[in-house]
PQR file of N, CA, C, O and H, with PARSE charges and radii, in Angstrom:
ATOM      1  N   UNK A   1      15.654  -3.226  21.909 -0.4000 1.5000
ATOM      2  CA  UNK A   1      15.916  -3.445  20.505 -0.0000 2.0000
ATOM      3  C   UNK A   1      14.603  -3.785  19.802  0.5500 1.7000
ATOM      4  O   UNK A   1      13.948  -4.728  20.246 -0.5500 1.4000
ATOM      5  N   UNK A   2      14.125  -3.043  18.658 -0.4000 1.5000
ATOM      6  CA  UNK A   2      12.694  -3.224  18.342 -0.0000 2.0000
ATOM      7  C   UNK A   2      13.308  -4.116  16.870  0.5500 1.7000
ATOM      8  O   UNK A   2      14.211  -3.783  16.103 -0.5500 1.4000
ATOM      9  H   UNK A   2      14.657  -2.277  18.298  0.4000 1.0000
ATOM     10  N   UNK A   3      12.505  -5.235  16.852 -0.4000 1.5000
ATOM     11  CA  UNK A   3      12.382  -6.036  15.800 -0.0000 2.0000
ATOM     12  C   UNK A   3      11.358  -5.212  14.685  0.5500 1.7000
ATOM     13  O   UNK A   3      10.456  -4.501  15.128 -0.5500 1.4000
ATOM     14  H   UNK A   3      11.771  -5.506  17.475  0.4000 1.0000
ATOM     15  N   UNK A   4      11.593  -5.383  13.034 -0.4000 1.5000
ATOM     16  CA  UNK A   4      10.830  -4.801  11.913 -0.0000 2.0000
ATOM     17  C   UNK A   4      10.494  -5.752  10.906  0.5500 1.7000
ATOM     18  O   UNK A   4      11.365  -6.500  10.462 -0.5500 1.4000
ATOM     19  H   UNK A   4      12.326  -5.961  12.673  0.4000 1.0000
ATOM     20  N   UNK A   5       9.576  -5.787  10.591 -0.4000 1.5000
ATOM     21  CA  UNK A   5       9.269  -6.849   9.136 -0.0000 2.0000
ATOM     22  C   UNK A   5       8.508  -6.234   8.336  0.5500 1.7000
ATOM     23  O   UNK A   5       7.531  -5.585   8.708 -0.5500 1.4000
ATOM     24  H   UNK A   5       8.868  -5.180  10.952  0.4000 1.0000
ATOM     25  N   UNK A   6       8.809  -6.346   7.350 -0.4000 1.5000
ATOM     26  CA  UNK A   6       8.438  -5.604   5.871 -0.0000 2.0000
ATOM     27  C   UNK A   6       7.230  -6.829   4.850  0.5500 1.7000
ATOM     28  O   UNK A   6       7.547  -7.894   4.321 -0.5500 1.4000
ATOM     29  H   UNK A   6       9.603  -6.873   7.048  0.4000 1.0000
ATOM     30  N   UNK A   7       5.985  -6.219   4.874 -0.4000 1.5000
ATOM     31  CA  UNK A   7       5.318  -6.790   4.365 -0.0000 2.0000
ATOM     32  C   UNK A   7       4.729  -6.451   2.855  0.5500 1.7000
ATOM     33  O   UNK A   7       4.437  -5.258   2.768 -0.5500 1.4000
ATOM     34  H   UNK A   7       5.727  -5.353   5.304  0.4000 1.0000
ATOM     35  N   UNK A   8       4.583  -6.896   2.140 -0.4000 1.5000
ATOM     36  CA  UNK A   8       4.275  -6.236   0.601 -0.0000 2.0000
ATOM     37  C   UNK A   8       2.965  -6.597   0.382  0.5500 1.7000
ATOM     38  O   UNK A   8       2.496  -7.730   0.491 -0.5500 1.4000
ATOM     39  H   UNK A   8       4.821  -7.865   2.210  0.4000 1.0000
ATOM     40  N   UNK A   9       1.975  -4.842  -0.161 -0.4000 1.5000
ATOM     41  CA  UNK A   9       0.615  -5.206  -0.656 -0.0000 2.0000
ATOM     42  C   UNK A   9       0.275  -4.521  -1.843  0.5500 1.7000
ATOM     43  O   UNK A   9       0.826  -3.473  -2.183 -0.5500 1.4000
ATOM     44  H   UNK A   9       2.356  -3.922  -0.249  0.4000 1.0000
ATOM     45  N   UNK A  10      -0.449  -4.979  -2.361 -0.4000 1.5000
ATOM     46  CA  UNK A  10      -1.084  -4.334  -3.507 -0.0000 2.0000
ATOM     47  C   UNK A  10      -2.079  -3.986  -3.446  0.5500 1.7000
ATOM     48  O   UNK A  10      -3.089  -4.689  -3.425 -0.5500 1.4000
ATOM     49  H   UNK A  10      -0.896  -5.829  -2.084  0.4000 1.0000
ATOM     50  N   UNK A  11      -2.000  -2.510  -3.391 -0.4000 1.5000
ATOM     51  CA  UNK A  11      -3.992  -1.632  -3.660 -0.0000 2.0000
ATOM     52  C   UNK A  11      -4.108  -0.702  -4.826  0.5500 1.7000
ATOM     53  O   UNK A  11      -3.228  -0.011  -5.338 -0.5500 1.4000
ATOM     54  H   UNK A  11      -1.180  -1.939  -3.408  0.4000 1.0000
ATOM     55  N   UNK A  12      -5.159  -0.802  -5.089 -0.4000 1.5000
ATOM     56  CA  UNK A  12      -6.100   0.663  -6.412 -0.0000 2.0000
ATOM     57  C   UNK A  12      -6.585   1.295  -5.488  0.5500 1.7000
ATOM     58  O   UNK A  12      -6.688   1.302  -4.262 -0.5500 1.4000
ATOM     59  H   UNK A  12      -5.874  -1.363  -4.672  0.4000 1.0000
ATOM     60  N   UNK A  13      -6.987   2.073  -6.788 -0.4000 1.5000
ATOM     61  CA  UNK A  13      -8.251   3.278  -6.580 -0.0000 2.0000
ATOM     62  C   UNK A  13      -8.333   3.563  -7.886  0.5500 1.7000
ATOM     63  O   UNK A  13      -7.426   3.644  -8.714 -0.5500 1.4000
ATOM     64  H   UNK A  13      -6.904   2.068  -7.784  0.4000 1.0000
ATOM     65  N   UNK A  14     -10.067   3.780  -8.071 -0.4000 1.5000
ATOM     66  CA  UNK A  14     -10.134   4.460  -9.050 -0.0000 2.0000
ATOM     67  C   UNK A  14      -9.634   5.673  -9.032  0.5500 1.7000
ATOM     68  O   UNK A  14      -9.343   5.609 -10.226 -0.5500 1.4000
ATOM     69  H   UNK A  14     -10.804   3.715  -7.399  0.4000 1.0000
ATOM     70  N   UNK A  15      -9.272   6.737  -8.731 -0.4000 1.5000
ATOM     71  CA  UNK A  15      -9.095   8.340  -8.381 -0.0000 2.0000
ATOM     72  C   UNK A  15      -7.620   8.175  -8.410  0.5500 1.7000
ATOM     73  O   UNK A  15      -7.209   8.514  -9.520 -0.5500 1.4000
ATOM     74  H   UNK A  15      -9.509   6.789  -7.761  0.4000 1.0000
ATOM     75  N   UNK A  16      -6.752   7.824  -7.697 -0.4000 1.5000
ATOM     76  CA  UNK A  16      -5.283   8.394  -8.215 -0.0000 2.0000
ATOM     77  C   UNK A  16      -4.263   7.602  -7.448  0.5500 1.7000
ATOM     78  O   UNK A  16      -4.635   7.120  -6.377 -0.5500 1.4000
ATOM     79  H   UNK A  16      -7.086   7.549  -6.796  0.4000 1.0000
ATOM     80  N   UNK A  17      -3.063   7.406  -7.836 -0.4000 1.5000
ATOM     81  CA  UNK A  17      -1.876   6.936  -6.756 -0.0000 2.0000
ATOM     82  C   UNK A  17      -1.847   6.814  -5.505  0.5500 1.7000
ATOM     83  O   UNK A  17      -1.838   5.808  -4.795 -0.5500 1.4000
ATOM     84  H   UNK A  17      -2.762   7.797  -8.706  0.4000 1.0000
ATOM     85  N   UNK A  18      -1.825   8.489  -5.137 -0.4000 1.5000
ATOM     86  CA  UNK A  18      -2.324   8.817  -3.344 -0.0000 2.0000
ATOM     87  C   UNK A  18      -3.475   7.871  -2.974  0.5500 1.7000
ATOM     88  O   UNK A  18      -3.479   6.971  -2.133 -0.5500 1.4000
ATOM     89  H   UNK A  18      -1.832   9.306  -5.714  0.4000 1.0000
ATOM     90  N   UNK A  19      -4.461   8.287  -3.806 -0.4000 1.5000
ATOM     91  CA  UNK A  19      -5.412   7.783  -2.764 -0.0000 2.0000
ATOM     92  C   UNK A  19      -5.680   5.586  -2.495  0.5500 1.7000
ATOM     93  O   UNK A  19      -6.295   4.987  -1.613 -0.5500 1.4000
ATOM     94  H   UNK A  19      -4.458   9.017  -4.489  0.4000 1.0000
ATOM     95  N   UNK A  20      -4.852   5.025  -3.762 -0.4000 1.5000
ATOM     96  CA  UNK A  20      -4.660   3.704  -3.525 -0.0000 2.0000
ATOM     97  C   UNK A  20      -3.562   3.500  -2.229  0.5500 1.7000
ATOM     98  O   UNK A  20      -3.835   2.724  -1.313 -0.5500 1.4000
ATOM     99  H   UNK A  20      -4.352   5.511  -4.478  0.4000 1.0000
ATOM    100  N   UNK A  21      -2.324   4.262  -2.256 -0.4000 1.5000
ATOM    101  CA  UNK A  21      -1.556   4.633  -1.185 -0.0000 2.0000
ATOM    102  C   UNK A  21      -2.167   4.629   0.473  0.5500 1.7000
ATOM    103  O   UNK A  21      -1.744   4.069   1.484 -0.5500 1.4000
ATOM    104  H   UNK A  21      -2.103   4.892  -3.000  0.4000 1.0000
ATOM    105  N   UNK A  22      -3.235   5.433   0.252 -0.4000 1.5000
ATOM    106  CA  UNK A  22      -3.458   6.179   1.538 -0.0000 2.0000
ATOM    107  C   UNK A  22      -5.250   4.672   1.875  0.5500 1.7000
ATOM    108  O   UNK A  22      -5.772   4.363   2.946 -0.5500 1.4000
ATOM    109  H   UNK A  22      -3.579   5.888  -0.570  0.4000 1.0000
ATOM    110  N   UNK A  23      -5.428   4.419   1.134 -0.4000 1.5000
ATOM    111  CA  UNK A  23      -6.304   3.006   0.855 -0.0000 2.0000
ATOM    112  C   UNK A  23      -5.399   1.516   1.408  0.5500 1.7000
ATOM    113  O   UNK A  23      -5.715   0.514   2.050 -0.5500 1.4000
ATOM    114  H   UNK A  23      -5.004   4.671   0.264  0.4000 1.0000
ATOM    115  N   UNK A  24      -4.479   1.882   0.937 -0.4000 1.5000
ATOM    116  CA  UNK A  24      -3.943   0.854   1.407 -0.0000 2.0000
ATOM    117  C   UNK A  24      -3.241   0.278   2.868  0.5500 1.7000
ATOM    118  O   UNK A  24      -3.037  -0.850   3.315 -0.5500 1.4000
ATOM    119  H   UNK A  24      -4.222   2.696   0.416  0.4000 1.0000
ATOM    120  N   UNK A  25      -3.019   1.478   3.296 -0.4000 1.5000
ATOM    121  CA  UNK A  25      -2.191   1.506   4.457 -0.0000 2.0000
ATOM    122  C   UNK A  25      -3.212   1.489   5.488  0.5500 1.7000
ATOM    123  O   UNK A  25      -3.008   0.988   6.593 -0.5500 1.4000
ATOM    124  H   UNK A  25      -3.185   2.395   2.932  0.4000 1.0000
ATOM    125  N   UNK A  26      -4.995   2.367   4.927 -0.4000 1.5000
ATOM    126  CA  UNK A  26      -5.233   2.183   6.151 -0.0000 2.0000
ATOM    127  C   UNK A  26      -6.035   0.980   6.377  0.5500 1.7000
ATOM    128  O   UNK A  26      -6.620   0.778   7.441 -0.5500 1.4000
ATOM    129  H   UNK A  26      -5.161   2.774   4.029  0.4000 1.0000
ATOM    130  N   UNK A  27      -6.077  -0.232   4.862 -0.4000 1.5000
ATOM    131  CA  UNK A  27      -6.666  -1.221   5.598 -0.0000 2.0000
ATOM    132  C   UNK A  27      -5.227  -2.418   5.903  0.5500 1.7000
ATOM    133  O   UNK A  27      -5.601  -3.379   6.574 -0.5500 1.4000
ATOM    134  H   UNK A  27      -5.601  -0.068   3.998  0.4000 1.0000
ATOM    135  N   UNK A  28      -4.832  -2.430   5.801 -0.4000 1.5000
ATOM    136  CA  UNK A  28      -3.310  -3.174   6.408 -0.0000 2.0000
ATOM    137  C   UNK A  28      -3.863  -2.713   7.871  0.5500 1.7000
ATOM    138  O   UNK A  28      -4.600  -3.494   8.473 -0.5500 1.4000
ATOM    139  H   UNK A  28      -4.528  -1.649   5.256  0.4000 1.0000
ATOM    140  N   UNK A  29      -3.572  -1.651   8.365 -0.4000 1.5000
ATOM    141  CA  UNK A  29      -3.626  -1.201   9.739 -0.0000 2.0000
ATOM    142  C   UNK A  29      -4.710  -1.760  10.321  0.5500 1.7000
ATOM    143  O   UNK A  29      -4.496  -2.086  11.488 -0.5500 1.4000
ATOM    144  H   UNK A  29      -2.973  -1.017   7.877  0.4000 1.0000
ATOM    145  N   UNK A  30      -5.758  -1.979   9.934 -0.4000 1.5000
ATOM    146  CA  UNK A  30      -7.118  -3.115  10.549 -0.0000 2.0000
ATOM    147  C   UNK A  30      -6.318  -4.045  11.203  0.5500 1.7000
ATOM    148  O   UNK A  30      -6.374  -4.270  12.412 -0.5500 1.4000
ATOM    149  H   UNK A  30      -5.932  -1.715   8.985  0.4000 1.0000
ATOM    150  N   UNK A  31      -5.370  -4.734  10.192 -0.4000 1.5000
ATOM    151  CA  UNK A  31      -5.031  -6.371  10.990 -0.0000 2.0000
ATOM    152  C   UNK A  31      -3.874  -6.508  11.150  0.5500 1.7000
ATOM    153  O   UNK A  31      -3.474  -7.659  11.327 -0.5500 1.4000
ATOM    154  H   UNK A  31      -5.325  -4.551   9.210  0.4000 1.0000
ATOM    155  N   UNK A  32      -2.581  -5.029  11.147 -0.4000 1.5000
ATOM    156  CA  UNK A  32      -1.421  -5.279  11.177 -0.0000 2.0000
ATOM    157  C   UNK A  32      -1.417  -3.641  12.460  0.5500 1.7000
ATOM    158  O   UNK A  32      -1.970  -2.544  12.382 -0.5500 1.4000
ATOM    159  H   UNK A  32      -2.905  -4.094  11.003  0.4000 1.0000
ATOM    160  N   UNK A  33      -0.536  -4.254  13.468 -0.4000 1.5000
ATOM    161  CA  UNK A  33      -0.269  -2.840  14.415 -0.0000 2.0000
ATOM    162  C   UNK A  33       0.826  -2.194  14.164  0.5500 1.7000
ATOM    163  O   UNK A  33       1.502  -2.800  13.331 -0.5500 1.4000
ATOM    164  H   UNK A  33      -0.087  -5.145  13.531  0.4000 1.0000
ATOM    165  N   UNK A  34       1.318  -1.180  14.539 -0.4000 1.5000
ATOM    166  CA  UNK A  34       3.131  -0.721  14.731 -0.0000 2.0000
ATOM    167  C   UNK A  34       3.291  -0.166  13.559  0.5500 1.7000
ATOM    168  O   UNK A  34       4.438   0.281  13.564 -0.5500 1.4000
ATOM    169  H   UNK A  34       0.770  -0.688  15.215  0.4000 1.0000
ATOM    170  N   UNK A  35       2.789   0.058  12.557 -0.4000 1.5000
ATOM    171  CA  UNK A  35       3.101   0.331  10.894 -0.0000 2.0000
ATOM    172  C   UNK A  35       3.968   1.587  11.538  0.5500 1.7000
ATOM    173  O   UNK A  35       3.586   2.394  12.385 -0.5500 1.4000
ATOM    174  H   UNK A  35       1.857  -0.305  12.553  0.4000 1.0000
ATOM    175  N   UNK A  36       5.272   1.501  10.865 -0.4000 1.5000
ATOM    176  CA  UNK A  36       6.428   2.824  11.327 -0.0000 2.0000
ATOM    177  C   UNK A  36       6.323   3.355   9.622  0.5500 1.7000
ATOM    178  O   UNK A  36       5.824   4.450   9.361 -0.5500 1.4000
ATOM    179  H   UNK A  36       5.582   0.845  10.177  0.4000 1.0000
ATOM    180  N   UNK A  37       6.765   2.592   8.717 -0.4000 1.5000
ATOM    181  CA  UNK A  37       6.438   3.721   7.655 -0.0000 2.0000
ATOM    182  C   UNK A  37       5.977   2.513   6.089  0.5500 1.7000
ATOM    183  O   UNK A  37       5.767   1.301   6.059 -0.5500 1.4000
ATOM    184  H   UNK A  37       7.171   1.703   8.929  0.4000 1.0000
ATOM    185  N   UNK A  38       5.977   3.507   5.055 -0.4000 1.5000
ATOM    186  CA  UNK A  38       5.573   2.514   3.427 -0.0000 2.0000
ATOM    187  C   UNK A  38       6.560   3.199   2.421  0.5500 1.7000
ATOM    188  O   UNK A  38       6.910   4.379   2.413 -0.5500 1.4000
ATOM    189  H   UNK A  38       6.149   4.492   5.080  0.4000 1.0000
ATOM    190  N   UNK A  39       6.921   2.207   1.593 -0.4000 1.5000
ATOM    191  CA  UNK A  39       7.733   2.591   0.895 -0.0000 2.0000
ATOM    192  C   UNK A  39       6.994   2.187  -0.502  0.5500 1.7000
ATOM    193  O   UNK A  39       6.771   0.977  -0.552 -0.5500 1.4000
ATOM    194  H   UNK A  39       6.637   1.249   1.600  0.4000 1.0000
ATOM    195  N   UNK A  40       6.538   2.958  -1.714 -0.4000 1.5000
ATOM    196  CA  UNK A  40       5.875   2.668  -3.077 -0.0000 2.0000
ATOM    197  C   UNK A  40       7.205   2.151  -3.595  0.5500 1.7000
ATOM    198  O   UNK A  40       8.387   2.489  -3.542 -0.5500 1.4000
ATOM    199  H   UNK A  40       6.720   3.941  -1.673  0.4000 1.0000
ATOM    200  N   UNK A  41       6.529   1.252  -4.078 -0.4000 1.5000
ATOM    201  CA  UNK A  41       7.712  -0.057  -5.226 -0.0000 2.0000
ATOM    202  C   UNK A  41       7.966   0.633  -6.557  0.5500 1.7000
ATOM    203  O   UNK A  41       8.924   1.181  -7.104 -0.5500 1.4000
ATOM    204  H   UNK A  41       5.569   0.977  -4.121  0.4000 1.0000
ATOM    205  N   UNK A  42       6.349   0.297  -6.919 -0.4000 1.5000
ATOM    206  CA  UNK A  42       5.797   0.671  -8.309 -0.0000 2.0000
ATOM    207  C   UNK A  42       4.613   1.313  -8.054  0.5500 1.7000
ATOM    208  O   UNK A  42       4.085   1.448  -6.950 -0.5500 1.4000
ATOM    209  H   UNK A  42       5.571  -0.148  -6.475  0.4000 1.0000
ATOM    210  N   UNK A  43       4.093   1.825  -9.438 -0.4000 1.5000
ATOM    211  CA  UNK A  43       3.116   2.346  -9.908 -0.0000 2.0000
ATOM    212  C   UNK A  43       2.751   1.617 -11.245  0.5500 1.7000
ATOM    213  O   UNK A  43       3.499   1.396 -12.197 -0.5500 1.4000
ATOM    214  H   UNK A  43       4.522   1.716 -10.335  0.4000 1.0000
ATOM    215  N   UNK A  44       1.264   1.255 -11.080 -0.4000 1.5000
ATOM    216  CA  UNK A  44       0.755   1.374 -12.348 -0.0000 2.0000
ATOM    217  C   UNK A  44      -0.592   1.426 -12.529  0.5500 1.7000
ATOM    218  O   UNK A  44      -1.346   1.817 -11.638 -0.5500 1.4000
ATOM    219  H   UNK A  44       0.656   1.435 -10.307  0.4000 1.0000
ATOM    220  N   UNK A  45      -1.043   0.992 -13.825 -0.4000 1.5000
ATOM    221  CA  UNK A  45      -2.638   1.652 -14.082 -0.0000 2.0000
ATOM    222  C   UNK A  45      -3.346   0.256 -14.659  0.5500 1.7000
ATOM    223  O   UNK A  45      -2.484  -0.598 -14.866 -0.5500 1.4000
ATOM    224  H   UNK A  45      -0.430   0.674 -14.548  0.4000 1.0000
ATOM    225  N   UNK A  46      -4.628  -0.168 -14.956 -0.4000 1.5000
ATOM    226  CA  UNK A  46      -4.905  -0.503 -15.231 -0.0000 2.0000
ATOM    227  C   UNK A  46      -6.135   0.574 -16.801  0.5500 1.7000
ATOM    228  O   UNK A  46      -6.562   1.682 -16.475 -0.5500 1.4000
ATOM    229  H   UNK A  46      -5.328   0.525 -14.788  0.4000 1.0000
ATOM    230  N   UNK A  47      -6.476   0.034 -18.232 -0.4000 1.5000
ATOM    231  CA  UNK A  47      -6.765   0.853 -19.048 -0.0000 2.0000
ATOM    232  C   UNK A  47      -7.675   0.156 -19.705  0.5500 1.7000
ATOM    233  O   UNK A  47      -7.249  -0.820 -20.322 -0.5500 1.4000
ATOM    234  H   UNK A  47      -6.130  -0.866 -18.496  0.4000 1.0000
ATOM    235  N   UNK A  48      -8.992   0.416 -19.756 -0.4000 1.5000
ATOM    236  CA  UNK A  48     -10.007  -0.412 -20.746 -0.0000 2.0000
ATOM    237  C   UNK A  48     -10.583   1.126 -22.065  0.5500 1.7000
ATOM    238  O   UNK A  48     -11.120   2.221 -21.899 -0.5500 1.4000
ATOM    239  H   UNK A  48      -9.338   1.209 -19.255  0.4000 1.0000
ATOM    240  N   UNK A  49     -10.328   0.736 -22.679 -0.4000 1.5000
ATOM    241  CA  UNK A  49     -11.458   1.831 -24.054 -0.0000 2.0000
ATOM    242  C   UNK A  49     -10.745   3.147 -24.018  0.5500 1.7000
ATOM    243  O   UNK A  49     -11.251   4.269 -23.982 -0.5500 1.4000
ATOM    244  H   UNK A  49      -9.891  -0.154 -22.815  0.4000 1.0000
ATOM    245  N   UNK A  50      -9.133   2.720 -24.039 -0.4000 1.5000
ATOM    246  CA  UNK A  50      -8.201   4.394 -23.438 -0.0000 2.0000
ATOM    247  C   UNK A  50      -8.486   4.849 -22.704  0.5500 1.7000
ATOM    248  O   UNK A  50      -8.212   6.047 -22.781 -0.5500 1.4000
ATOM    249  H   UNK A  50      -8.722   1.808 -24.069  0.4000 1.0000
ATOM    250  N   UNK A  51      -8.956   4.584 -21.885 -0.4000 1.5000
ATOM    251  CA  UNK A  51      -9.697   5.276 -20.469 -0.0000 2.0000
ATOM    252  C   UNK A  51      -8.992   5.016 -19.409  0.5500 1.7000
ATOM    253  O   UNK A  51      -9.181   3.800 -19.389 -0.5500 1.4000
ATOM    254  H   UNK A  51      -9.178   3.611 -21.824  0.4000 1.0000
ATOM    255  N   UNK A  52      -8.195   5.260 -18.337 -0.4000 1.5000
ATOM    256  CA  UNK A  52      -7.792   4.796 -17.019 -0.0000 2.0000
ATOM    257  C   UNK A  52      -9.412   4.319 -16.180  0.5500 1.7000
ATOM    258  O   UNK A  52     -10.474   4.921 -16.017 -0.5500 1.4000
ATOM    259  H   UNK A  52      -8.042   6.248 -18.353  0.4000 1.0000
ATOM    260  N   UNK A  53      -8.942   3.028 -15.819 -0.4000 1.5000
ATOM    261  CA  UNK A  53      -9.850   2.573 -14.979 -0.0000 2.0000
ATOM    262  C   UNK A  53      -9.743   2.767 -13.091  0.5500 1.7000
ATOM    263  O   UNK A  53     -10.447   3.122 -12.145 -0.5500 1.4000
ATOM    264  H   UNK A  53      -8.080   2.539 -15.951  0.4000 1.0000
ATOM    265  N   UNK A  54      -8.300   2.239 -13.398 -0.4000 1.5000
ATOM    266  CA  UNK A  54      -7.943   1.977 -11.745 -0.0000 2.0000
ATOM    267  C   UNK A  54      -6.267   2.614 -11.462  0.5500 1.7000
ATOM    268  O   UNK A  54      -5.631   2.759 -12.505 -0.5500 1.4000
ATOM    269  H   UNK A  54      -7.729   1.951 -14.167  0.4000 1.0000
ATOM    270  N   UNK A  55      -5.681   2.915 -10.430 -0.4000 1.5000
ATOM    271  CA  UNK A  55      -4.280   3.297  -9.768 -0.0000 2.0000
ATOM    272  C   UNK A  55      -4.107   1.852  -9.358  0.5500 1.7000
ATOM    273  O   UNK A  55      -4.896   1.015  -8.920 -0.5500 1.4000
ATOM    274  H   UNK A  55      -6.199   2.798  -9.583  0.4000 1.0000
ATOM    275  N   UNK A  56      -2.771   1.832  -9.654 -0.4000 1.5000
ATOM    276  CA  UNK A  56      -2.178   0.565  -8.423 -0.0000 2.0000
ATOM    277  C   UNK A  56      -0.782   0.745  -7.976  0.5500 1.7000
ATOM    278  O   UNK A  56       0.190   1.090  -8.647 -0.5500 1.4000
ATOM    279  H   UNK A  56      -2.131   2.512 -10.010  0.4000 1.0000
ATOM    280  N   UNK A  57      -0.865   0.427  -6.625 -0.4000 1.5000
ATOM    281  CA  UNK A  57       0.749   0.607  -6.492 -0.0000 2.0000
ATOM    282  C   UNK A  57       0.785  -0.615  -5.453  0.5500 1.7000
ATOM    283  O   UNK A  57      -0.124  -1.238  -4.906 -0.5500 1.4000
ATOM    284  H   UNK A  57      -1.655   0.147  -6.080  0.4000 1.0000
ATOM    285  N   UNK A  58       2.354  -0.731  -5.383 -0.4000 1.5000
ATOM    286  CA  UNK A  58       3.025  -2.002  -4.152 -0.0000 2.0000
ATOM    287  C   UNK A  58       3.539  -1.394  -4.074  0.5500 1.7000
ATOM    288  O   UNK A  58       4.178  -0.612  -4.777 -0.5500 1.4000
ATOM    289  H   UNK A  58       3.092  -0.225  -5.828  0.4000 1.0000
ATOM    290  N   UNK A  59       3.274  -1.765  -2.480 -0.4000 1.5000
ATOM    291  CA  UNK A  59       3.694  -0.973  -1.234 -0.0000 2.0000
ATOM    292  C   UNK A  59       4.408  -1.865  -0.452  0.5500 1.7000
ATOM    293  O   UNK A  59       3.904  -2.947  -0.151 -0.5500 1.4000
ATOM    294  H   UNK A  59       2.755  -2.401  -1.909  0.4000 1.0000
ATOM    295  N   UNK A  60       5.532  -1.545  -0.080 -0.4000 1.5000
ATOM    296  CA  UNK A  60       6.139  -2.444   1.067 -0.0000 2.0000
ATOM    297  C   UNK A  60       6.304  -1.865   2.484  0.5500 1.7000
ATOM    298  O   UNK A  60       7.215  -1.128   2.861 -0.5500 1.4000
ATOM    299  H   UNK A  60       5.941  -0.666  -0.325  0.4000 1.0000
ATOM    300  N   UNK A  61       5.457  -2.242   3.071 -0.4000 1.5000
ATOM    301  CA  UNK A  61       5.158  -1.907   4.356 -0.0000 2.0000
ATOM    302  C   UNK A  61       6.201  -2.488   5.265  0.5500 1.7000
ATOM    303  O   UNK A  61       6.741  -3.575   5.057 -0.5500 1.4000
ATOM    304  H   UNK A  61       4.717  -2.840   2.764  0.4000 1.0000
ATOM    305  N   UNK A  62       6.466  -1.661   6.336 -0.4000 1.5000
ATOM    306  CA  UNK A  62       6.940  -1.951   7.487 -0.0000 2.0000
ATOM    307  C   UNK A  62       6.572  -1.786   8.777  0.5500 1.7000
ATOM    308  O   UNK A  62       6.175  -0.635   8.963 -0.5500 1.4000
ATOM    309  H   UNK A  62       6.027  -0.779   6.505  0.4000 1.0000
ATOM    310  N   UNK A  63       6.537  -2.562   9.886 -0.4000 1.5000
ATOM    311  CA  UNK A  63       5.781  -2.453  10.939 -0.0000 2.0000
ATOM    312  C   UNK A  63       6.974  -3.282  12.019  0.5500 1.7000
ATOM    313  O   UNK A  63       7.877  -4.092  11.812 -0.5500 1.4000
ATOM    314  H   UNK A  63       6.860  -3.496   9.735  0.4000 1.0000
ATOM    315  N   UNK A  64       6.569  -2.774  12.925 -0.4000 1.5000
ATOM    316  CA  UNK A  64       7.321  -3.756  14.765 -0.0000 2.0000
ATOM    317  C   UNK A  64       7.026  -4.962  14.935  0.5500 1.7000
ATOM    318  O   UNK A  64       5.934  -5.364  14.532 -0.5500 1.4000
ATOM    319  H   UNK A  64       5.836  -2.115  13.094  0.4000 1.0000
ATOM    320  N   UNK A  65       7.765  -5.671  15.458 -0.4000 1.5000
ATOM    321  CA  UNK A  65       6.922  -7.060  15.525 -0.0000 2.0000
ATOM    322  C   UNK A  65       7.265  -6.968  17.148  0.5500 1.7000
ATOM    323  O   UNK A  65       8.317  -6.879  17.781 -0.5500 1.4000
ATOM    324  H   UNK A  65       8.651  -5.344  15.786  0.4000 1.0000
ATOM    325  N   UNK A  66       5.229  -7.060  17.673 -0.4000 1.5000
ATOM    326  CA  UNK A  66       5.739  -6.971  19.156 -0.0000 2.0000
ATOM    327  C   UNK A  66       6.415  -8.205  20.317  0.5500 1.7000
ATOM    328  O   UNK A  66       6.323  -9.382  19.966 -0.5500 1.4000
ATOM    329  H   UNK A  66       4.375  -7.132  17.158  0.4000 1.0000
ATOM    330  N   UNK A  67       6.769  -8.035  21.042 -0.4000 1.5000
ATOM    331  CA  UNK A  67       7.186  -9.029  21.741 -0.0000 2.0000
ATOM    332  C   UNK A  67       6.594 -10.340  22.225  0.5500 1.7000
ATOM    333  O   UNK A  67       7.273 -11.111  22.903 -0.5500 1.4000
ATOM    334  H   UNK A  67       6.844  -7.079  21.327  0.4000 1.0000
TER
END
């Protein structure tokens, strides 16, 4: 029986959704093992001078918790 816990993070990128997404998961994975999958919460942006500055999304991660 594999135990799961769902952890929630928040990452940017300047460049786009995906790539705060794909930023995010892989630094979680530095200090978290087992990651089975991510689920995006939200989306949003940050905007200075009408300009998009940054992507952000929360992510709720899920991973194994090993024995």
């Amino acid at each position: 029986m594999a135990v799961l816990k769902v952890l929630e993070i928040l990452s940017e990128s300047p460049i786009s959704w995906e790539e705060a997404t794909k930023k995010g998961i892989e630094k979680t994975s530095e200090s978290v093992r087992n990651i089975r999958s991510a689920h995006v919460q939200h989306q949003s942006m940050t905007v200075k001078d009408g300009k998009v500055q940054t992507f952000r999304v929360n992510l709720r991660v899920t991973f194994e918790v090993e024995n």
